[in-house]
C-alpha positions in Angstrom: 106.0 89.2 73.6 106.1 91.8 71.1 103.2 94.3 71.5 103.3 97.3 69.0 100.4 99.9 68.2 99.8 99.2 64.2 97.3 102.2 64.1 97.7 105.6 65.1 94.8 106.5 67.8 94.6 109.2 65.3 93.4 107.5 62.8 91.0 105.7 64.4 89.6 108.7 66.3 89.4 110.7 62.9 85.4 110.2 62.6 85.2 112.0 66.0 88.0 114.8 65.4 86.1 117.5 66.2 84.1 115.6 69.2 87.9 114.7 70.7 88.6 118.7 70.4 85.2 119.2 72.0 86.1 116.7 74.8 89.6 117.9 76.0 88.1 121.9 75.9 85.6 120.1 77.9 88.0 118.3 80.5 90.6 121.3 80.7 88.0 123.6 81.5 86.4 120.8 84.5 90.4 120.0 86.0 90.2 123.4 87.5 90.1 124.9 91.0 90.5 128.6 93.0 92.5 126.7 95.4 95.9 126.3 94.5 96.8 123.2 95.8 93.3 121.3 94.2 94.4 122.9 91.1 98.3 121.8 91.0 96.7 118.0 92.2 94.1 118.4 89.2 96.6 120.0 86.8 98.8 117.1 87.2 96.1 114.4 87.1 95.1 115.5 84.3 97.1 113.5 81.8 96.6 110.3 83.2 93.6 110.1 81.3 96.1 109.6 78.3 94.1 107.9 75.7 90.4 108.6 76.1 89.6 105.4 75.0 86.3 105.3 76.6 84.6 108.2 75.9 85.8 108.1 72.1 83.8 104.7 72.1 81.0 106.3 73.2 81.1 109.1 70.6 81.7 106.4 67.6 78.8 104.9 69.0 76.7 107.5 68.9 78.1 108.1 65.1 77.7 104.8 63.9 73.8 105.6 62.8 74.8 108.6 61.6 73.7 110.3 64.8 75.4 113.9 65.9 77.4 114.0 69.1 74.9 116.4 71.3 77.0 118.8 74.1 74.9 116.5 76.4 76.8 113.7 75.2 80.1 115.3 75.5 79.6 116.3 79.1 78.8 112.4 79.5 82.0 111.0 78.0 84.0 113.7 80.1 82.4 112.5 83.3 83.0 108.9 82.0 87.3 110.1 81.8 86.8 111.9 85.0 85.6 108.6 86.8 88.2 106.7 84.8 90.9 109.2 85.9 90.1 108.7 89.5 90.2 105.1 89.4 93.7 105.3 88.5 94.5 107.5 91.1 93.0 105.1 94.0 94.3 101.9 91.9 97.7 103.5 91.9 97.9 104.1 95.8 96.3 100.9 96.1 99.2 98.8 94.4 102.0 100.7 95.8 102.7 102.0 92.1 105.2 105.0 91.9 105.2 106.2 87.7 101.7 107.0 85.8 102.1 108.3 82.1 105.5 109.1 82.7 105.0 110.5 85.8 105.2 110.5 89.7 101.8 108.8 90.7 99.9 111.5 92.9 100.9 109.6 96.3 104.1 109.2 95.5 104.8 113.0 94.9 101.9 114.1 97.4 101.1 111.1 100.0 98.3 108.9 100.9 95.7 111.4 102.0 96.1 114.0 98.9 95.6 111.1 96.8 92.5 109.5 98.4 91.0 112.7 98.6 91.5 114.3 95.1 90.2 111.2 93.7 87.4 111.2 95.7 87.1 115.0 94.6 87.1 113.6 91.0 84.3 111.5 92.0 82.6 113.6 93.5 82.7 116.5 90.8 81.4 113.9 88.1 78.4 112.7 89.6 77.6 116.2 90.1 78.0 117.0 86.1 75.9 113.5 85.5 72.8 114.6 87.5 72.5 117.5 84.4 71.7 115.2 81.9 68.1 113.0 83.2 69.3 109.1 83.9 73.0 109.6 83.6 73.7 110.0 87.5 71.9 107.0 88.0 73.8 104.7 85.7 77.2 106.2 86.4 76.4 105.7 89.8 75.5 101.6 89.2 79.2 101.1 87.1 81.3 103.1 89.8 78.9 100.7 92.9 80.2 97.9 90.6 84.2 99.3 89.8 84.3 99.1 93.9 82.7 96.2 94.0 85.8 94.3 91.2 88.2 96.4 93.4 87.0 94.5 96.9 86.7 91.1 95.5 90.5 91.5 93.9 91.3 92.4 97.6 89.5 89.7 99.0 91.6 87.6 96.8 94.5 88.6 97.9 97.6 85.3 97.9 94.3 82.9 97.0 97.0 80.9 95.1 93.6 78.8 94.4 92.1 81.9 92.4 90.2 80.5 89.3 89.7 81.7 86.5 86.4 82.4 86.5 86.5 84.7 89.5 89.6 86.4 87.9 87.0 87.5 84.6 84.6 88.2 87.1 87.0 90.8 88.9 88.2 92.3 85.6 84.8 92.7 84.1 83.4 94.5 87.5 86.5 96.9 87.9 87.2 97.3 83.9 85.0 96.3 81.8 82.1 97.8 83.3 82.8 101.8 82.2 83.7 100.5 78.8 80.3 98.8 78.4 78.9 101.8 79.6 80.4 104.3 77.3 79.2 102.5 74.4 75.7 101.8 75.4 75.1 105.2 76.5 76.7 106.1 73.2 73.6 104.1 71.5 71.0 106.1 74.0 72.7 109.2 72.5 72.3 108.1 69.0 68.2 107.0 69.8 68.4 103.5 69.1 66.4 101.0 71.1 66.9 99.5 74.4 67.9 96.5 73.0 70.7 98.1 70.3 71.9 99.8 72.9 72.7 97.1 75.2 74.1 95.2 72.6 76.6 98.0 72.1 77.4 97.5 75.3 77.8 94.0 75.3 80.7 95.2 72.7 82.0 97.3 75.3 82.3 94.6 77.7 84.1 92.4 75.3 86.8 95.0 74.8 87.4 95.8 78.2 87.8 92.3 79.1 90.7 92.0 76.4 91.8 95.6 77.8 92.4 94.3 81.1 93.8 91.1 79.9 96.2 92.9 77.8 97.5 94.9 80.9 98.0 91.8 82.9 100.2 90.7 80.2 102.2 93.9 80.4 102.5 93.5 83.8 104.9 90.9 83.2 105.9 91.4 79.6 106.2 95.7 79.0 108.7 97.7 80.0 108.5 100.5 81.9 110.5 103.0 79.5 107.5 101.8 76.9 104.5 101.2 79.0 104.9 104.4 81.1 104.1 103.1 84.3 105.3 101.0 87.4 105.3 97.3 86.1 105.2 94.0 88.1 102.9 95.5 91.2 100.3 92.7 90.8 102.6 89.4 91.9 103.9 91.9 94.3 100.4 92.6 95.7 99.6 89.7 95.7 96.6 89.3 92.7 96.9 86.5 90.4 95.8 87.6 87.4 95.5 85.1 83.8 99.3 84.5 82.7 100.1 83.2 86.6 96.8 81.2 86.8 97.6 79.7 83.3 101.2 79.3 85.0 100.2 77.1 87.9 97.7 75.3 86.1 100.6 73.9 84.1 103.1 73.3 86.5 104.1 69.6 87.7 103.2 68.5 91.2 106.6 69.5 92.6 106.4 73.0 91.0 102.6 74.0 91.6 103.5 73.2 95.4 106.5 75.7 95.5 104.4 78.6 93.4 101.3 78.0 96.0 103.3 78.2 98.8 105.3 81.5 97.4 101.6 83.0 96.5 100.5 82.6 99.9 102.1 85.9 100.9 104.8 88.9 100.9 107.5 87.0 98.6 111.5 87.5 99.0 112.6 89.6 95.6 114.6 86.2 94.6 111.2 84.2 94.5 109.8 87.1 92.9 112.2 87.4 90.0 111.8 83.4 89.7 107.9 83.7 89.1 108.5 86.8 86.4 110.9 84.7 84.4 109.0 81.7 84.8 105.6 83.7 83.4 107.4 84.9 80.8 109.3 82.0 79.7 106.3 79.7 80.5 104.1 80.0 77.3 101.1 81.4 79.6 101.6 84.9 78.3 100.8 83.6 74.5 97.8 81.7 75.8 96.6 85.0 77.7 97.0 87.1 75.0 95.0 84.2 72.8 92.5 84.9 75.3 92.2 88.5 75.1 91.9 88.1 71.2 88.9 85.9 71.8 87.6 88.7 73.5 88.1 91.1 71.1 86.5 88.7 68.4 83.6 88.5 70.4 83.2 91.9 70.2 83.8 92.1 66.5 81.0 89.6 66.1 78.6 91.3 67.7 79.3 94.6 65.7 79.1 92.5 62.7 75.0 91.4 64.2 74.1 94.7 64.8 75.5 96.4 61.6 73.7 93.4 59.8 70.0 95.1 61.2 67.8 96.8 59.8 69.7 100.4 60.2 71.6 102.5 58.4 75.3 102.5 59.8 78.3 104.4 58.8 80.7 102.2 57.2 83.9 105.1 58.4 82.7 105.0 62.5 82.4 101.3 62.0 85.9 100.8 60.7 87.1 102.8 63.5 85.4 100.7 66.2 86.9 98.1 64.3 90.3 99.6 64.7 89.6 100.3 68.2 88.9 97.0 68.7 92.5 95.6 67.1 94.3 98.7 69.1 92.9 97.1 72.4 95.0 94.4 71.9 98.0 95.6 70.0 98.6 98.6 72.5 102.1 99.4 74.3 100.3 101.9 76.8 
């Protein structure tokens, strides 16, 4: 399945050029410590962050009324990448993953507990930026309770080779989709628009990470390591069935759903493994996935399209951007 970025993240971040500069003086400044050792671990989390999706969304948010990206709000999307960053260092110890942008994952150079414990520093350091700016602590606070909470059920669900789909969008959308939905409501707070407007920005948020997390299940089986940047194929490994193998065994024969139930029921033999990756990939469910993650993303395109239609005046530039942001979610090789 060929997956290629057709717009520069440049391009769409140009709007927000100088909020992106503000951001990373921001972050580099924060990913510091007197102790050496917190500082190497921090200096070399620091990239994983790669893309700042999330808090860009939340500055084009704020930009689309025309609205000017306060330090406040800065400090917010930087504690939004902070909490993002530290996911990835528990997810990444969590699946047994080994490369991250490139890179030696932080238990894989470091060990368990240095890993465990500088995320939790991370945590711990961005709810402590949050509590500057009045409401922000509590509703980072609700999204991370509810990131944890996606991460238990996946757990939970561990070799169900019964999963449905239904509980799969319900794990993605607690342990993904939740921050992106954040970013861009609390990008419509920052901008002053109404409750409302700003959960419907939100609702956009959602949308996209749902087709973000969608995407990467695809690449999971699809990318290539070289490409993607990371450790590929940990989630059959771990266990999680995630949309292309639920689409997989939901068109398998009698005979075949059988011998993929049984092999989902726990650690698999590499043979069996490779079997299950070719058959994914081979099986049609990876176009149907990614069908799925484009409905998403034209979900989220809708509802841009309802609130631009309101009665306020929106920037036509920041909108095209989310709109590109949008199309990059599911056109992305990283």
């Amino acid at each position: 399945m060929g997956i290629k970025v057709p717009v520069d993240l440049d391009v769409i971040y140009r709007p927000i050029e100088a909020e992106m500069a503000r951001l990373d003086a921001f972050l580099l400044d924060e990913f510091q410590a007197e102790e050496p050792f917190i500082h190497e671990l921090l200096e070399h989390v620091a990239g994983f962050g790669g893309k700042r999706l999330r808090p860009a969304l939340l500055f084009l948010c704020t930009r689309l009324v025309g609205a000017e990206v306060s330090d406040e709000a800065i400090r917010i999307g930087g504690v939004i990448e902070m909490v993002h960053t530290a996911t990835l260092v528990h997810d990444d110890l969590l699946d047994g993953a080994q490369m991250r942008r490139r890179v030696d994952t932080v238990h894989e150079r470091w060990g368990e507990r240095p890993s465990i414990l500088i995320g939790d520093f991370i945590y711990s350091k961005a709810f402590h930026l949050s509590t500057s700016v009045d409401g922000m602590a509590a509703a980072l606070s609700e999204a991370t309770n509810r990131i944890c909470a996606g991460e238990l059920l996946q757990i939970g669900s561990r070799f169900n080779s019964g999963l449905c789909e239904d509980t799969y969008f319900e794990i993605i959308k607690k342990k993904t989709a939740v921050l992106h939905a954040l970013a861009c409501e609390l990008g419509g707070v920052f901008a002053g628009l109404d409750a409302a407007s700003s959960k419907a920005l939100g609702g956009v948020g959602m949308d996209l990470g749902m087709a973000f997390q969608v995407v990467d299940d695809c690449l999971d089986y699809a990318g290539e390591e070289t490409v993607v940047g990371k450790s590929l194929g940990t989630d059959l490994r771990q266990g999680k069935l995630t949309l292309p193998l639920i689409y997989l065994r939901d068109s398998l024969d009698e005979v075949d759903t059988r011998w993929l139930q049984e092999a989902l029921s726990g650690p698999m033999e590499e043979a069996v493994e490779a079997r299950i990756h070719e058959m994914v990939r081979n099986g049609g469910v990876l176009v149907r996935s990614f069908e799925r993650a484009q409905a998403f993303v034209q979900s989220a395109r809708d509802a841009l399209d309802e609130l631009c239609s309101l009665d306020v005046e929106v920037s036509d530039t920041v909108r095209q951007s989310l709109e590109l942001a949008a199309d990059f979610v599911t056109s992305r090789d990283l």
